[in-house]
C-alpha positions as CSV (number, residue, x, y, z in Angstrom):
1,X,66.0,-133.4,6.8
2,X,65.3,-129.8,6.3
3,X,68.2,-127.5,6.9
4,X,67.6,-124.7,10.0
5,X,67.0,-122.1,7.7
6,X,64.2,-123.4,5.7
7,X,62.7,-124.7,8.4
8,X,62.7,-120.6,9.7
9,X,61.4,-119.3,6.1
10,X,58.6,-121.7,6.6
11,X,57.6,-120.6,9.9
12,X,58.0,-116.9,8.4
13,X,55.4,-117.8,5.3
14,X,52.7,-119.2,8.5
15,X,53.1,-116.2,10.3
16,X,52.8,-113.6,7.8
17,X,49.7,-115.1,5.9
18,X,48.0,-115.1,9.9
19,X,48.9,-111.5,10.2
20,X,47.7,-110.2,6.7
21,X,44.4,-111.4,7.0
22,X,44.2,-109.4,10.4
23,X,45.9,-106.1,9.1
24,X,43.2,-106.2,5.3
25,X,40.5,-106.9,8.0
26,X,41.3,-103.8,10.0
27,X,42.3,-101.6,7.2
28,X,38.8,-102.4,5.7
29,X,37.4,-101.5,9.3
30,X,38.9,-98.2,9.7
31,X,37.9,-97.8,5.7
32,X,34.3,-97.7,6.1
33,X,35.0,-95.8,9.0
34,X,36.6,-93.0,7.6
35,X,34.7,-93.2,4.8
36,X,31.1,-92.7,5.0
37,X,29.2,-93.8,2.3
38,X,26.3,-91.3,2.8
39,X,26.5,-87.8,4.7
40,X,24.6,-87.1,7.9
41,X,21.4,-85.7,7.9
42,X,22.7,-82.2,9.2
43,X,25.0,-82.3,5.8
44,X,24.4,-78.3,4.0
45,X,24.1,-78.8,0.0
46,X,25.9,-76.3,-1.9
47,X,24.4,-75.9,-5.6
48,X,27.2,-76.1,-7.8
49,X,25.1,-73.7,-10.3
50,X,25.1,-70.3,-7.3
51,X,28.4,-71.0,-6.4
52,X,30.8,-72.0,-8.8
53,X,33.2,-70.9,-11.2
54,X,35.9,-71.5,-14.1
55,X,38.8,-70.5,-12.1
56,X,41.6,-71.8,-14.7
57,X,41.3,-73.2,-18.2
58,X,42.6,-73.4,-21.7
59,X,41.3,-72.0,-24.8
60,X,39.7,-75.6,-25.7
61,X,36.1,-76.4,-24.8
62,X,36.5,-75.0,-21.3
63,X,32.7,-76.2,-20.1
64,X,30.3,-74.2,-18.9
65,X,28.2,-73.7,-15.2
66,X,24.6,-73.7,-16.1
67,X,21.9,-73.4,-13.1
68,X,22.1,-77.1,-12.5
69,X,25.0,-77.0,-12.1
70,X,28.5,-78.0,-14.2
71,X,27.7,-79.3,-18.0
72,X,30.1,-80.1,-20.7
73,X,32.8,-81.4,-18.3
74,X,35.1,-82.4,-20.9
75,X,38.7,-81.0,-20.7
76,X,41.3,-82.2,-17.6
77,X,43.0,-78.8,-17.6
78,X,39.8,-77.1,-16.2
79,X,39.4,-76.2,-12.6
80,X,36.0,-75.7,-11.1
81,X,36.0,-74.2,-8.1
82,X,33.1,-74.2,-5.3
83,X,32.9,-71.4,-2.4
84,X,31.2,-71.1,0.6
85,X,31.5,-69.5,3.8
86,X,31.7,-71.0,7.8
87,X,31.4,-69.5,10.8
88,X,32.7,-72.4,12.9
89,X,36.1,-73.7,11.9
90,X,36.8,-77.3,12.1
91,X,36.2,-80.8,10.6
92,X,34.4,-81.4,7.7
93,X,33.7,-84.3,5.2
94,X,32.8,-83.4,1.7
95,X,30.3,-85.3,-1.2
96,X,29.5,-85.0,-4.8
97,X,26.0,-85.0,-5.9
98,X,26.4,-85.7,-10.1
99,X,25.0,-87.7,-12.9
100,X,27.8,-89.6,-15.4
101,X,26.6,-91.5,-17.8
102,X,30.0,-93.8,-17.7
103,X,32.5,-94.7,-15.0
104,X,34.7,-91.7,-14.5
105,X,37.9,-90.2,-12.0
106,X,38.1,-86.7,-10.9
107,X,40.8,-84.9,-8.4
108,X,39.3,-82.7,-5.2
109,X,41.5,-80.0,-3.8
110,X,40.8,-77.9,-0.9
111,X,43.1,-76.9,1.8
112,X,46.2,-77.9,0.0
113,X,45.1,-80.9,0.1
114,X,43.9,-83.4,-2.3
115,X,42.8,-86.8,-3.4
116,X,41.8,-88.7,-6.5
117,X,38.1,-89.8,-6.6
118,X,36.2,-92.8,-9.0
119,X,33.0,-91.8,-10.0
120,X,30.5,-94.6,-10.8
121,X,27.9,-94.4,-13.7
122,X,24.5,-93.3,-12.9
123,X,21.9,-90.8,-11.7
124,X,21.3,-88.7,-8.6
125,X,24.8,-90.6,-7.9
126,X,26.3,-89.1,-4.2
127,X,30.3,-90.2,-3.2
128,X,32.7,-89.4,-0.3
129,X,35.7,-87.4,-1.8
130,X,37.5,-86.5,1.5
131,X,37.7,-85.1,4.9
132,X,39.4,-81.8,5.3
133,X,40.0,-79.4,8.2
134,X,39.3,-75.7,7.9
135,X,41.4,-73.6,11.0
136,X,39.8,-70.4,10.8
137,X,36.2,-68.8,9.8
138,X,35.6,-67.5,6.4
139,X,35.3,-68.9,2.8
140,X,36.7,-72.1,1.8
141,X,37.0,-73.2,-1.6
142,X,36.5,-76.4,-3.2
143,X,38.5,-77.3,-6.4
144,X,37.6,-80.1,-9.0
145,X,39.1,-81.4,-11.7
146,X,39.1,-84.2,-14.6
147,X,41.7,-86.6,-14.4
148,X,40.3,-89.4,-16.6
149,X,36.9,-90.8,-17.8
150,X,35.3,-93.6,-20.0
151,X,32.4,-91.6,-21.4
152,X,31.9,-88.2,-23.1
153,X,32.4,-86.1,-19.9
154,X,33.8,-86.4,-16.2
155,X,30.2,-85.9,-14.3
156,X,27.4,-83.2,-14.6
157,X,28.7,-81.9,-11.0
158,X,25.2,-80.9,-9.4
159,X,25.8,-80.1,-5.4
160,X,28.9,-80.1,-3.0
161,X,27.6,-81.4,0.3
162,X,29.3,-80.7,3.4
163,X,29.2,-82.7,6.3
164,X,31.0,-82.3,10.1
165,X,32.1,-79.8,12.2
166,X,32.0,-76.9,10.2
167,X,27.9,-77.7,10.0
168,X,27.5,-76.3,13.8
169,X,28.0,-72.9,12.6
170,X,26.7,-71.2,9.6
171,X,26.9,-71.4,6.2
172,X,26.7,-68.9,4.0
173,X,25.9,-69.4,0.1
174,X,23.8,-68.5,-2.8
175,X,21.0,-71.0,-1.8
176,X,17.5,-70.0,-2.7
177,X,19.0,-66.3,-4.2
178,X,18.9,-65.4,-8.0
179,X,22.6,-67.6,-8.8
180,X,22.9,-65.0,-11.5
181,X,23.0,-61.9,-8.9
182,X,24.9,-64.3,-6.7
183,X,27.6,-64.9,-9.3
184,X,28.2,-61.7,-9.8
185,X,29.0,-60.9,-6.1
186,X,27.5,-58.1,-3.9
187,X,27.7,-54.1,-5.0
188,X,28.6,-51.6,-2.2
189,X,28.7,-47.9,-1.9
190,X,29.4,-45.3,-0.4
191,X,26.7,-42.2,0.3
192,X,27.9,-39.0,0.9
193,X,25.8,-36.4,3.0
194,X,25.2,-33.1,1.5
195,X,24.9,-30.0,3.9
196,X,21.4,-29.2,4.7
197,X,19.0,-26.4,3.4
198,X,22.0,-26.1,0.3
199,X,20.9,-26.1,-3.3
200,X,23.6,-28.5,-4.8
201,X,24.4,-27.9,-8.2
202,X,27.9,-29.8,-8.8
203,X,29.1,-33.1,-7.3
204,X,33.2,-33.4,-7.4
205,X,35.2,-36.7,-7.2
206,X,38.6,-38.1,-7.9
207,X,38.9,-42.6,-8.4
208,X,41.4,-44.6,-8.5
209,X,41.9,-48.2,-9.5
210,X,44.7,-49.6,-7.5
211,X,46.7,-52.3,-10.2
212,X,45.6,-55.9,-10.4
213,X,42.3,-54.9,-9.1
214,X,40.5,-54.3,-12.7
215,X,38.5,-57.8,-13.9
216,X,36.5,-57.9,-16.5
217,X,32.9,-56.9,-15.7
218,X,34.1,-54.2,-12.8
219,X,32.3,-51.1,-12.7
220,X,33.5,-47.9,-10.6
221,X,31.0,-45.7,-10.2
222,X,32.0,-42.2,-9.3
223,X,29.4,-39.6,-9.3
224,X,25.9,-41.3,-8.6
225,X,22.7,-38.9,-8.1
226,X,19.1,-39.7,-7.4
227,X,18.4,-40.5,-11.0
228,X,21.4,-42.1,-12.5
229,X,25.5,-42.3,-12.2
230,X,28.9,-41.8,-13.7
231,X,32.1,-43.8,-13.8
232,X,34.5,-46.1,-15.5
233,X,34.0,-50.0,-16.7
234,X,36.0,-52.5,-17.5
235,X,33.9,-54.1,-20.1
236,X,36.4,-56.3,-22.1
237,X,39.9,-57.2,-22.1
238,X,40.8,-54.7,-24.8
239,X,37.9,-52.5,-23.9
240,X,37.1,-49.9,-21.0
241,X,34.8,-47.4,-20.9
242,X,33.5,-43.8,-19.2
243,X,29.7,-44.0,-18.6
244,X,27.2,-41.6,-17.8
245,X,23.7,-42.7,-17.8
246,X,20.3,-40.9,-16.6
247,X,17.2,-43.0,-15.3
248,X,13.5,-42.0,-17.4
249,X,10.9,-41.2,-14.5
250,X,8.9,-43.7,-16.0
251,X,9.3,-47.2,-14.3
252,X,10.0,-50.0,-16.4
253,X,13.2,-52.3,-18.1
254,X,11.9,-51.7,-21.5
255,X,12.9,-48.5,-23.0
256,X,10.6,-49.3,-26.4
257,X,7.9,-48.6,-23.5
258,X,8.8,-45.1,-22.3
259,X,5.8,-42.6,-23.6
260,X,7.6,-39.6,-25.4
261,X,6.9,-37.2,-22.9
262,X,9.2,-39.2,-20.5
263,X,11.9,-40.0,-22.6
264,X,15.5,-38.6,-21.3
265,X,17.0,-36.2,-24.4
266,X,20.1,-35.8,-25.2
267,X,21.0,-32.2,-25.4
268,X,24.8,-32.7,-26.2
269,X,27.7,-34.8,-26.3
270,X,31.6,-34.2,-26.4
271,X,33.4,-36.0,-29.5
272,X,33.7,-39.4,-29.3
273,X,30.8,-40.5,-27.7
274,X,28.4,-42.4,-28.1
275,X,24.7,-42.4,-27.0
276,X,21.7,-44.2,-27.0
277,X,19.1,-46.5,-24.5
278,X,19.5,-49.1,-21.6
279,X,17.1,-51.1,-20.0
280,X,17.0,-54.5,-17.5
281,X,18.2,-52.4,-14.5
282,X,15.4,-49.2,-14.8
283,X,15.7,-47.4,-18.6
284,X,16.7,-44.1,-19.5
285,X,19.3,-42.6,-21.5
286,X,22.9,-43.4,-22.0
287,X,26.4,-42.4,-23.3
288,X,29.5,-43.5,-22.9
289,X,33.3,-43.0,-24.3
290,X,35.7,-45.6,-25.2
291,X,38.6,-44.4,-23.4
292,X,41.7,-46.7,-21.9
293,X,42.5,-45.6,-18.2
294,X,44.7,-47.2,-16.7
295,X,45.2,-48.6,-13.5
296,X,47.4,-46.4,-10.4
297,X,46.0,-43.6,-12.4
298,X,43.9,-40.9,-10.6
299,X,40.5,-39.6,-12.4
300,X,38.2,-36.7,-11.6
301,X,34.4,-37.1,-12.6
302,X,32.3,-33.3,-12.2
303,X,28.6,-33.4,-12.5
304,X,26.1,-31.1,-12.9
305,X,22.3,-31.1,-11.6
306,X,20.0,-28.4,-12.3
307,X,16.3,-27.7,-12.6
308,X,15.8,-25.8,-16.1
309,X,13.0,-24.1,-14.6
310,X,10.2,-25.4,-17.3
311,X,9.7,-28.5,-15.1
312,X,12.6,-30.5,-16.4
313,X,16.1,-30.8,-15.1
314,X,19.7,-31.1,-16.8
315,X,22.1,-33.5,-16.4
316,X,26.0,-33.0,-17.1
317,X,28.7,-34.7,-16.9
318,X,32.7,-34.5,-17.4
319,X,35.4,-36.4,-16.9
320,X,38.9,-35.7,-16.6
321,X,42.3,-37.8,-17.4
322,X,45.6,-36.7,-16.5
323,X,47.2,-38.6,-19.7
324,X,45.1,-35.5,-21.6
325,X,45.3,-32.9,-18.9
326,X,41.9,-31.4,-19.7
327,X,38.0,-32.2,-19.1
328,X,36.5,-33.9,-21.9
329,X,32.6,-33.5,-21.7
330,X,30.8,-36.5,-21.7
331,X,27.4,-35.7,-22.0
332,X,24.0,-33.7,-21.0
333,X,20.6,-34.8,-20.7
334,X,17.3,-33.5,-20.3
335,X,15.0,-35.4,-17.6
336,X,11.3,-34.6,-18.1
337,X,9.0,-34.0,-15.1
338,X,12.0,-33.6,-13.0
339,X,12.4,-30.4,-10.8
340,X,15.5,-31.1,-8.8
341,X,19.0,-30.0,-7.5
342,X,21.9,-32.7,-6.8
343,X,20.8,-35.1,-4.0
344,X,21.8,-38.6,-2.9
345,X,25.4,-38.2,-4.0
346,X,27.0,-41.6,-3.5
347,X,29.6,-44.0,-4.9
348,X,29.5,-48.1,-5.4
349,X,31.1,-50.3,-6.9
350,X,29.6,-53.6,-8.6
351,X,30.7,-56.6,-10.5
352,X,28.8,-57.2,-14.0
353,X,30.2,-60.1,-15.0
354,X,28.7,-63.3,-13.6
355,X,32.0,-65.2,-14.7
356,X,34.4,-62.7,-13.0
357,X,32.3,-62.9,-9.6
358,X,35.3,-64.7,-7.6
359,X,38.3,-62.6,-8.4
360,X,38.2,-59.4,-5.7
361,X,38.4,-55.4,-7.3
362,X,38.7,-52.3,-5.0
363,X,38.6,-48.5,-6.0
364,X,40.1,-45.7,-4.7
365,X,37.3,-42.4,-3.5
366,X,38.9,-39.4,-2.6
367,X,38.6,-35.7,-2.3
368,X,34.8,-35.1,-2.5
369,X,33.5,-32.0,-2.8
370,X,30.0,-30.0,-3.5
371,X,29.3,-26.7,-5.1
372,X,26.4,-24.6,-4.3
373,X,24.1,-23.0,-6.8
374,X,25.4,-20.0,-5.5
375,X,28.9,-20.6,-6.3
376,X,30.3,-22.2,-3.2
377,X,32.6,-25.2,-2.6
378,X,32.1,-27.2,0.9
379,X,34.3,-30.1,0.9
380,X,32.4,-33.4,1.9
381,X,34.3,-36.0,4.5
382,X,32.2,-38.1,5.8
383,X,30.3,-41.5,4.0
384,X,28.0,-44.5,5.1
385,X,28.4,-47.4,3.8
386,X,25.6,-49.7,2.3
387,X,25.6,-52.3,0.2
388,X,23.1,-54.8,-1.9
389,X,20.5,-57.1,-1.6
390,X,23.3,-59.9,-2.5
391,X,25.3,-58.8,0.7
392,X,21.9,-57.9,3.3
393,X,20.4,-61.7,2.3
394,X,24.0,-63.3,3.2
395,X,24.0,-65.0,-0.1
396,X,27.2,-63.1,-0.7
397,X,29.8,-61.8,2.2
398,X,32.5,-60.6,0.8
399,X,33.0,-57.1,1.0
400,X,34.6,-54.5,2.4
401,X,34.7,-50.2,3.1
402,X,36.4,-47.6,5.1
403,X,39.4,-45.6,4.5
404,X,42.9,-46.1,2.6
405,X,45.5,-43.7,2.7
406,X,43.2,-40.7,3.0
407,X,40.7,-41.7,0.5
408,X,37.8,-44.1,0.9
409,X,37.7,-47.1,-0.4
410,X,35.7,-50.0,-1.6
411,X,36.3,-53.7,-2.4
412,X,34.2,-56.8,-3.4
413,X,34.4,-60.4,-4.8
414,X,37.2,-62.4,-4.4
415,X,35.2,-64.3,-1.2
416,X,37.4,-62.3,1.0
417,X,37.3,-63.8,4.6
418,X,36.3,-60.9,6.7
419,X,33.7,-58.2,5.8
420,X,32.4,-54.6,6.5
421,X,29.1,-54.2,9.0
422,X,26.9,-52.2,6.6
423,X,25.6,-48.5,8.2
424,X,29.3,-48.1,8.9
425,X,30.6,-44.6,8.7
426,X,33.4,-43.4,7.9
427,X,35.6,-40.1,8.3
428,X,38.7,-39.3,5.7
429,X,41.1,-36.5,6.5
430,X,40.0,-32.9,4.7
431,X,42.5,-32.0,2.1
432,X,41.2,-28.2,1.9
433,X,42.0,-28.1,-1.4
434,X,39.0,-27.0,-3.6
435,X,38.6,-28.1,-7.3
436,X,41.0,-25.7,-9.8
437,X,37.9,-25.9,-12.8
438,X,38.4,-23.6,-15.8
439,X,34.3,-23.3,-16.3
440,X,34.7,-21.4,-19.6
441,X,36.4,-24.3,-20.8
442,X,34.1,-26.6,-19.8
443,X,31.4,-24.6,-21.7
């Protein structure tokens, strides 16, 4: 006869196999539920190629992001990361569009929050990796990274498709824009306005880079004019430059096209520097000067515009570092079929680097002045600011203007969550101060 208690263990054994069957069937339920095997029609693709980058890696085979999107997917330790901008917070489910050619497992992370996700072999392949919830408008990002695989890469990562909530509002991203000019973020700038009826013969400005806002590929350009513009790059990690280049009037990207008669001469150049041709953005002439500035530093650009009354117009420019406490000329050309004084005085400021497109710079404007032809300093306060095609076609919204301490400022990249309307204008407090300039030194 069996004892009380086996009888009860028995009884427990019925009851538990009745329930499990109950709890795997709704688990499985609220599984297919939850997870939706293919997004809605209203899902918004986002090609991985426009808007993604290499946001943390090692020095061993980091992968690349080609225009179709992620290729060479090879090492766990590197993070790709997706961005893209709402204007309606809320619920949203994301999807991987990617080819494998073997079974593989990747990690998703947005939001702080993250999940593991199996990748099956095939083509044109499209899987659930989570649902997240975004409280606020402006960009989110989208994190991926290898965690194991059974082939010779993790996936070639094609689109991010979002789905939900979030899809009610809209979405900004590099879509059907160039992903190279979209990678590289939008350029802003700031225009200054000369007084009227004034020949302008010398446009003044100070710059400074505030630390931790100096990627690779920045470019800070201090003294623009109708036909070219002068500032400081950061071109390499060990490299920085001062450049000053002048546009040809003759329109093309080829400088091996220019007819002689409308090439930009060099008349001079300080020590140093060095000189030659550029093309793919307009052509003209060039120079530039190795030179290490350093961030918190403040730097004064002074450039010269004036017709040479033979139908061409010089172009001079000089640039000041406090580390040497004296101007260093940079260089002077000679624009043919050019009869002009300074105009369109203006600043920007412009990523270069494709690769560097996500991580935010800003510069410093202040203390603008002009100079007269005949010899008279009028201190300029007042800019509007503008900014690319990148930022008018939405592909790109992060940017920003206005003024900082008493100086003017400009910021970009970084997919910063709030931006500046362009036409904006802005007013910075006079300083009164005119320029000290020893001009026989400079000549």
């Amino acid at each position: 006869m069996e004892s009380f208690f086996i009888t009860k263990i028995k009884q427990m054994k019925s009851l538990i196999f009745r329930i499990i069957p109950g709890i795997a069937l709704l688990l499985l339920t609220y599984s297919c539920v939850s997870q939706p095997s293919q997004p809605s029609q209203q899902a918004v693709a986002i090609p991985v190629g426009g808007n993604t980058y290499i946001t943390s890696k090692d020095d061993i085979s980091a992968g690349k992001i080609g225009k179709d999107g992620i290729e060479k997917w090879t090492n766990p330790s590197t993070v790709y990361s997706t961005f893209f901008r709402i204007s309606k917070p809320g619920k949203m489910s994301l999807f991987l569009k990617y080819n494998v050619s073997d079974d593989s497992e990747i990690k998703v992370t947005c939001n702080k929050s993250h999940f593991n996700v199996k990748l099956s072999k095939g083509e044109d392949q499209v899987k659930f990796m989570g649902r997240f919830a975004q409280a606020d408008t402006g960009y989110v990002r989208v994190d991926l990274q290898g965690v194991r695989r059974a082939g010779d890469e993790f996936a070639q990562a094609v689109a991010l498709l979002v789905d939900g909530e979030v899809t009610t509002g809209t979405i900004n991203y590099v879509s059907d824009f160039s992903f190279y000019w979209g990678r590289r973020g939008p350029s802003v700038h700031l225009n200054y306005p000369f007084p009227r009826k004034e020949n302008i013969e010398w446009f003044y400005n100070e710059v400074t880079v505030p630390v931790g806002e100096d990627p690779v590929g920045s470019y800070y350009m201090a003294n623009g004019f109708g036909e070219g513009y002068f500032g400081i790059q950061v071109n390499l990690p060990t490299e920085r430059r001062v450049l000053f280049s002048v546009w040809s009037p003759f329109h093309t990207d080829h400088p091996r096209d220019i007819p002689e008669d409308q090439r930009v001469k060099m008349l001079k150049k300080g020590e140093d520097v060095h000189t030659g041709e550029f093309g793919n953005e307009g052509a003209g002439g060039q120079s530039y000067l190795i030179f290490p500035w350093i961030t918190g530093n403040t730097y004064k650009f002074l450039t010269r515009v004036r017709p040479n009354g033979k139908g061409a117009t010089e172009y001079t420019a000089y640039f000041f570092a406090p580390e040497l406490d004296k101007w260093r000329l940079v260089a002077q050309f000679l624009r043919p079929t050019t009869d002009t004084w300074y105009r369109h005085a203006h600043s920007f400021l412009e990523s270069f680097h494709p690769e560097s497109g996500y991580i935010s710079r800003k510069g410093l404007y202040g203390n603008q002045w002009a100079r007269t032809a005949d010899g008279r300093w009028i201190e300029l306060t007042a800019a509007r600011f503008t900014a690319d095609e990148t930022a008018r076609k939405k592909a790109r919204m992060d940017y920003r203007g206005g003024v900082d301490d008493g100086k003017f400022f400009l910021q970009n990249c970084g997919f910063l969550s709030d931006y500046t309307i362009m036409g904006s204008t802005f007013s910075r407090p006079a300083t009164g101060i005119e320029p000290v300039i020893d001009w026989k030194q400079l000549e």
